[in-house]
C-alpha positions in Angstrom: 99.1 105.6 81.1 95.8 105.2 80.5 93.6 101.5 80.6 90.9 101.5 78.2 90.5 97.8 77.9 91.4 94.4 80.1 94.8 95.3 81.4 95.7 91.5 80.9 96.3 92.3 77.1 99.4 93.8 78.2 102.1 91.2 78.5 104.1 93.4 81.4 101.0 94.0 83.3 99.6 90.3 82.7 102.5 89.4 84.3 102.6 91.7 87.6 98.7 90.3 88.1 99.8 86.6 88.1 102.3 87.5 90.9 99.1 89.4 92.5 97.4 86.6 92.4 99.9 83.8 93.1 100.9 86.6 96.8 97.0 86.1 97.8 97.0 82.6 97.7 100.6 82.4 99.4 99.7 85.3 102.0 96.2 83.9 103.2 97.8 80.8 104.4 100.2 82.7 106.8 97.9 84.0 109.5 100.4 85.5 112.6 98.3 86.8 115.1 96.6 82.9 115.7 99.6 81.5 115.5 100.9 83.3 118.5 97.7 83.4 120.4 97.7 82.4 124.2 95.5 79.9 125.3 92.4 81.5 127.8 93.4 79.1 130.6 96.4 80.9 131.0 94.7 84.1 132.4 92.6 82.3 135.3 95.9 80.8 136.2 98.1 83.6 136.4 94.9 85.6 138.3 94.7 82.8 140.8 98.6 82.9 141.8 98.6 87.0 141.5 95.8 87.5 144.0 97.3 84.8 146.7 100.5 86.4 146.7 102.5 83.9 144.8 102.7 85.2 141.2 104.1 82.3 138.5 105.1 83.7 135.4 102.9 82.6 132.4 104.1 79.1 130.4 102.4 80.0 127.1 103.4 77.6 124.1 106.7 78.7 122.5 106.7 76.2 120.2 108.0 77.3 116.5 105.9 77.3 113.2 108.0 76.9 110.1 106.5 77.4 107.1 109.1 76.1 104.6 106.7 76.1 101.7 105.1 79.3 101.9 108.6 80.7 102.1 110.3 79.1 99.2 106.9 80.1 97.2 107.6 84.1 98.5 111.4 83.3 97.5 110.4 82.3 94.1 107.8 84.9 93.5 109.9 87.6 94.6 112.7 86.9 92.0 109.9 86.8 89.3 108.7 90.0 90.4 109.5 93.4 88.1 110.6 95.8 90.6 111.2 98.0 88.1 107.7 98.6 87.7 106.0 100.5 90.6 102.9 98.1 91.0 105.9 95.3 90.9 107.8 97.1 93.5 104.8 97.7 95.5 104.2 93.8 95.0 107.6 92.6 96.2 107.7 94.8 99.1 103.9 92.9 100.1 105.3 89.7 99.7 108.8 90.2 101.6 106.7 91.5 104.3 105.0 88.2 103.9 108.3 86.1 103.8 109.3 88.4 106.9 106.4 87.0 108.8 107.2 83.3 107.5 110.7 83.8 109.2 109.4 85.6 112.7 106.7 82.5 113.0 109.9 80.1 112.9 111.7 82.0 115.6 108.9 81.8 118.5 110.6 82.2 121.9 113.6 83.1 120.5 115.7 86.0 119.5 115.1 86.3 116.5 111.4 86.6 116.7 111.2 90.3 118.2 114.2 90.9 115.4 111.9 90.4 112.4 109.0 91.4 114.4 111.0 94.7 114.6 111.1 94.7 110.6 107.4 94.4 110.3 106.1 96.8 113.0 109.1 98.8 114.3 110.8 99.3 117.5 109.9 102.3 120.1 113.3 102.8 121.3 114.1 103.7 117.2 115.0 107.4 116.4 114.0 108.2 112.8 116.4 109.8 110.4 114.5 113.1 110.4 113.3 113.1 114.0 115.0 113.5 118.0 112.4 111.5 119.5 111.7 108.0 119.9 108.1 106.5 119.3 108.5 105.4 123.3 109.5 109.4 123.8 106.5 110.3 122.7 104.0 108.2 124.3 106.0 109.4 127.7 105.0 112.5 126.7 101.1 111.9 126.1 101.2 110.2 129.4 102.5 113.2 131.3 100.3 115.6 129.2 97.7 113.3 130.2 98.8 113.3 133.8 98.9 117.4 134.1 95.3 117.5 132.1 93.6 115.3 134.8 95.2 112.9 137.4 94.7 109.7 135.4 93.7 107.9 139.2 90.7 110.7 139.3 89.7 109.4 136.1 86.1 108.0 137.0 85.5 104.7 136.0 83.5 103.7 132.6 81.1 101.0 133.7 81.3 98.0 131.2 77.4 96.7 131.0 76.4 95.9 127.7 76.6 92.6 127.1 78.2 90.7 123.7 74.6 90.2 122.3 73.2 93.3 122.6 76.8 95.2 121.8 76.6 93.1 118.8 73.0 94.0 117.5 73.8 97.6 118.0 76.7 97.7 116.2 75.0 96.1 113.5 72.4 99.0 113.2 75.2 101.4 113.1 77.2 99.8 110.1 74.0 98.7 108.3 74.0 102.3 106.8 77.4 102.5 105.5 78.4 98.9 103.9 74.7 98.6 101.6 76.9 96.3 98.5 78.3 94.0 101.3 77.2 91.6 103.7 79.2 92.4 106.9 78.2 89.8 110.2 78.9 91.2 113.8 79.7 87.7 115.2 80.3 86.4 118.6 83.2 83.9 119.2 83.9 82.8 122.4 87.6 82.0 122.3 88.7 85.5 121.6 91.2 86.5 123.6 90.9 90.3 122.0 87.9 92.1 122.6 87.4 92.4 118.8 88.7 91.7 115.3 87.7 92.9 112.0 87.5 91.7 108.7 86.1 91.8 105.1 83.2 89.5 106.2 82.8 90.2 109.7 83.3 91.8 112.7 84.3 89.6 115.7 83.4 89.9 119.2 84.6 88.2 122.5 81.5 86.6 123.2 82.1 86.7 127.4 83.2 90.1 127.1 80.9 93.2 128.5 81.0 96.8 126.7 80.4 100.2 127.2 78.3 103.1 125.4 81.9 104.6 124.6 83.0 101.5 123.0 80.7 101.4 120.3 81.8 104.7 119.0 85.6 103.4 119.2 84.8 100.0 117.5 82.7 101.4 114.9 85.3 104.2 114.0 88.5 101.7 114.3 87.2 98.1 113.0 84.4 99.0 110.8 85.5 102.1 109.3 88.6 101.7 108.6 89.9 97.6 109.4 86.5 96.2 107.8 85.9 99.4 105.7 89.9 99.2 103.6 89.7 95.4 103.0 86.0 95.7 101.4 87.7 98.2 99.1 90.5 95.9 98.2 88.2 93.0 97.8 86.5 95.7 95.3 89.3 96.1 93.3 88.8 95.2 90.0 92.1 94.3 89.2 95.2 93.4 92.0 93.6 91.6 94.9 96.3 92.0 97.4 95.2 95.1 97.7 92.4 93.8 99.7 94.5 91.5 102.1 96.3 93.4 104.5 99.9 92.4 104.3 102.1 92.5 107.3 103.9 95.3 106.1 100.6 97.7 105.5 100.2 97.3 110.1 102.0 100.8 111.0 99.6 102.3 108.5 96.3 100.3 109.0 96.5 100.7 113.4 97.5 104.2 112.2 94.7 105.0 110.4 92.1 103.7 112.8 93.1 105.6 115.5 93.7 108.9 113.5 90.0 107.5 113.2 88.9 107.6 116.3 90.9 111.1 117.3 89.2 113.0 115.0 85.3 111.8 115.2 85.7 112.4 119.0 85.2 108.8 119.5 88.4 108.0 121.5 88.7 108.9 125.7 91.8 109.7 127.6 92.0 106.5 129.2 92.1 104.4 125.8 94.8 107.1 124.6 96.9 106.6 127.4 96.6 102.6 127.1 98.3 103.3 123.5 100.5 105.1 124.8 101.1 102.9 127.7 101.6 99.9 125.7 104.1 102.0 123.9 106.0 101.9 127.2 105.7 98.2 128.0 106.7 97.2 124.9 109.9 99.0 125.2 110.3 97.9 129.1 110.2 94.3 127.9 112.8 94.3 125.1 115.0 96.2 128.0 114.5 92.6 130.0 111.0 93.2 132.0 109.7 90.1 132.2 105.7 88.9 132.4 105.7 90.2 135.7 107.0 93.2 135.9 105.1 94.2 132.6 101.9 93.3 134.0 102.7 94.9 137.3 103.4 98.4 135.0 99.9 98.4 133.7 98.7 97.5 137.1 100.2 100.8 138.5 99.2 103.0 135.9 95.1 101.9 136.9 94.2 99.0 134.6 92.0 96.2 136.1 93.6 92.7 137.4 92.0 91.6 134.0 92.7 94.5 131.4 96.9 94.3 132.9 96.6 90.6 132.1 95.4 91.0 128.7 98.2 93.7 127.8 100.9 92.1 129.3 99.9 89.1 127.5 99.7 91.2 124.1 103.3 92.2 124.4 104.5 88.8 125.1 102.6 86.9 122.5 105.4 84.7 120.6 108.2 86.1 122.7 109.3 84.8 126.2 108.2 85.8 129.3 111.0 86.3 131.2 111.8 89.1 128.9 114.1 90.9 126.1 112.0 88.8 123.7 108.4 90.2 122.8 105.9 91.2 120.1 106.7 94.8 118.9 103.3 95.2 117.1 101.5 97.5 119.5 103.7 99.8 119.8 102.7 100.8 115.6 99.6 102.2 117.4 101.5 105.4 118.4 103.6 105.2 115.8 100.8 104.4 113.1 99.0 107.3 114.0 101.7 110.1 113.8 103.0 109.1 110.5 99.5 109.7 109.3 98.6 112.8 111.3 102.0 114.0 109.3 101.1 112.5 105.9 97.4 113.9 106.0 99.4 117.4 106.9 102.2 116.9 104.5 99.9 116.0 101.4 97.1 119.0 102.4 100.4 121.3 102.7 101.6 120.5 99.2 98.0 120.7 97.4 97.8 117.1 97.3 94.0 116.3 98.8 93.4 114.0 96.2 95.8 111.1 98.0 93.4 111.4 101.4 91.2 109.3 99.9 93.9 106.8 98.3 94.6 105.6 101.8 91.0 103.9 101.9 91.3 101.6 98.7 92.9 99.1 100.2 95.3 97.9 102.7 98.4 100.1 101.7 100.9 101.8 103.5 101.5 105.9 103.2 104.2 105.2 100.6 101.7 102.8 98.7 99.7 106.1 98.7 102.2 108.0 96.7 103.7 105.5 94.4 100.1 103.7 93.2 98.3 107.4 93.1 99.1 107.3 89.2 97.4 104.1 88.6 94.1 105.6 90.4 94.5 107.8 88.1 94.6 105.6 85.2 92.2 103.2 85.9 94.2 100.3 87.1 93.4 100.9 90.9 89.4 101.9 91.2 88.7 104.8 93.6 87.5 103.7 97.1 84.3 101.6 97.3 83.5 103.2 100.2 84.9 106.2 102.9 84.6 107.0 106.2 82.0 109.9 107.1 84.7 111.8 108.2 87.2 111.3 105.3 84.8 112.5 102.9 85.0 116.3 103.4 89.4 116.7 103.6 88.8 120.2 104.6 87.0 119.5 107.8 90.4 117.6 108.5 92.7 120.2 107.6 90.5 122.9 110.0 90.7 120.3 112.8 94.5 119.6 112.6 95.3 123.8 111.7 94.0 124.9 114.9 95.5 122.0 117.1 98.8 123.3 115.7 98.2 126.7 116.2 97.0 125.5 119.8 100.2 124.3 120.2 101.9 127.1 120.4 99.9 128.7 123.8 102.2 128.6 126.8 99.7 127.3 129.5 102.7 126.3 131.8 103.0 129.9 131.9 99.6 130.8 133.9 97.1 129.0 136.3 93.3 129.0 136.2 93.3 132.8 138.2 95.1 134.5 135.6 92.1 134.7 133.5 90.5 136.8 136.4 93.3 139.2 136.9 93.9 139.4 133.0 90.1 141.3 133.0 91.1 143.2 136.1 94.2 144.5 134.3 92.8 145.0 131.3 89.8 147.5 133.1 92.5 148.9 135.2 94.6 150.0 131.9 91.7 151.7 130.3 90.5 153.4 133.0 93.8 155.1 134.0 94.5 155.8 130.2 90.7 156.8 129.3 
């Protein structure tokens, strides 16, 4: 199908963009990360008890947000949705991830919260269909890899001295050059408890925080982009605006994305791949019954800071309860995030399909979105991306990068050490020189 005029002449696809529109309004209002949000007196507190010996587990409020209207409004727009349609189907999946988020928000503290937490952002412990590892299996493995590569306790430590302001200038320069039709403010809010945030508008900084030179590269990779970089695109759209919103569901894809990001500009270090990874771990160690403690203790171990252990621990427990079994699955979509797209990006260069790589940057979608709104791109409906990454623009530089890591692979290094290369050339001389 092709669109040659205002697609609102259509009576099907008039419909399908009031139910776009009626899902932005409805999904702006539901904002789950600030709901669940600690207060910053909480980490003083727990520091202060921690370093006298006398730990007390966190008492965050657990307090449940119901959203009654904002879920009979998903209820209702759901049953007018076409799912027939694939922009319909695409548009009642976004708003039961929505209604998902309505119900998780309602169970705070309990139960029933890490249940449709699990629905949004996964589990770890969770064997897919085609695969015989775990998300958790595999960021065991990264850690040991890790571990054999270079004792992580060796690791030398990256000193944090930049402070907010001048971070924040310099960031600026950096993404001045990219978003030229936008107006994107690097901000500095001082009741962050994350180091940073992105959106459409701005990029948020923890205003007390201190940075280093290698977090510029990760921030500017991961939050500008791809976070700030895919909702600018949506917002661009010409036609269906929740493509520039970020529903819940798109998470997996989005965290994904922006760490695939980061892995293959070279702007991630081993130490922030193994805090994925680690968090992968925790995560699973507190839905096994881990509580506060214990979780923050794990991240202690493994060499984060008094501070950075906090904040993790913190991260896992946001909306759950800190005594454990009850905690927020999302950062375990991280890991998880970034292998379904490191397979995607192999799957679609495999079957001839480059022309999806840059699909994933026209909004907030998900790697299915990718697939079943690819024919709309190519009718008109959906506009190409607005803007794309550096790297993202040459999908053969990718395909090099990922065919030799592959092929790499398959070298056996558990089967020599370091000398082997010597006595390989002394072999190799002393071969030729008895068989001249």
């Amino acid at each position: 199908m092709s669109v040659t005029g205002d697609p609102r002449s259509d009576p099907h696809l008039a419909a399908l963009l009031e139910c776009d529109k009626a899902l932005v309004s409805i999904g702006r209002r539901i904002r789950v990360l600030k709901a669940i949000d600690w207060p910053s007196e909480l980490e003083d507190r727990f520091l202060d008890g921690w370093r006298r010996g006398q730990p007390e587990l966190p008492s965050p409020p657990t307090r449940p947000k119901h959203m009654p209207k904002a879920a009979a409004a998903l209820d209702a727009l759901m049953q007018r949705i076409d799912r027939g349609h694939p922009i319909g189907n695409w548009l009642f999946k976004s708003a039961w991830s929505y209604l998902v988020a309505t119900r998780m928000l309602a169970g705070i503290g309990t139960a029933d919260f890490t249940r449709q937490s699990s629905l949004l952002y996964g589990r770890p412990d969770v064997c897919y269909r085609s695969q015989d590892v775990s998300n958790a299996d595999s960021a065991e493995q990264i850690l040991a890899i890790t571990d054999e590569m270079i004792d992580h306790r060796r690791l030398a430590p990256v000193v944090a001295d930049i402070p907010a302001e001048e971070f924040a200038r310099r960031l600026r320069e950096r993404i001045g050059n990219m978003f030229r039709a936008d107006d994107v403010q690097v901000v500095l809010d001082p009741d962050m408890s994350s180091k940073a945030t992105a959106g459409s508008k701005r990029i948020s900084l923890r205003a007390s925080a201190l940075f280093t030179e290698r977090d510029l590269d990760q921030l500017l990779e991961h939050e500008a982009y791809i976070h700030t970089l895919t909702a600018l695109n949506g917002r661009h759209q010409p036609w269906f605006k929740t493509l520039g919103i970020g529903t819940p569901r798109t998470t997996r894809t989005q965290e994904g994305l922006a760490t695939f990001s980061e892995i293959i500009t070279g702007a991630i270090d081993i130490s922030r791949l193994r805090r994925i990874a680690l968090r992968v771990v925790m995560v699973k160690k507190a839905l096994e019954g881990a509580d506060f403690i214990d979780v923050f203790r794990g991240f202690l171990d493994a060499g984060q800071t008094e501070v950075e252990s906090y904040r993790s621990a913190a991260r896992v427990f946001r909306g759950g309860d800190v005594r454990g079994g009850v905690c927020f699955t999302k950062d375990g979509a991280y890991l998880e995030g970034v292998m379904l797209v490191h397979v995607f990006f192999r799957k679609a260069l495999q079957e001839g399909r480059v022309d999806l790589l840059p699909m994933l940057f026209c909004g907030r979608l998900t790697v299915a979105d990718v697939v079943t709104l690819a024919p709309f791109r190519d009718s008109g409906l959906i506009a190409s991306a607005h803007y794309l990454p550096p790297w993202a623009r040459d999908p053969q530089r990718v395909l090099a990068t990922m065919a030799f890591s592959v092929a790499a692979q398959r070298l056996q290094l558990d089967h020599l050490d370091l000398q082997r290369f010597v006595d390989y050339e002394d072999e190799l001389i002393a071969a030729a020189e008895q068989n001249p």
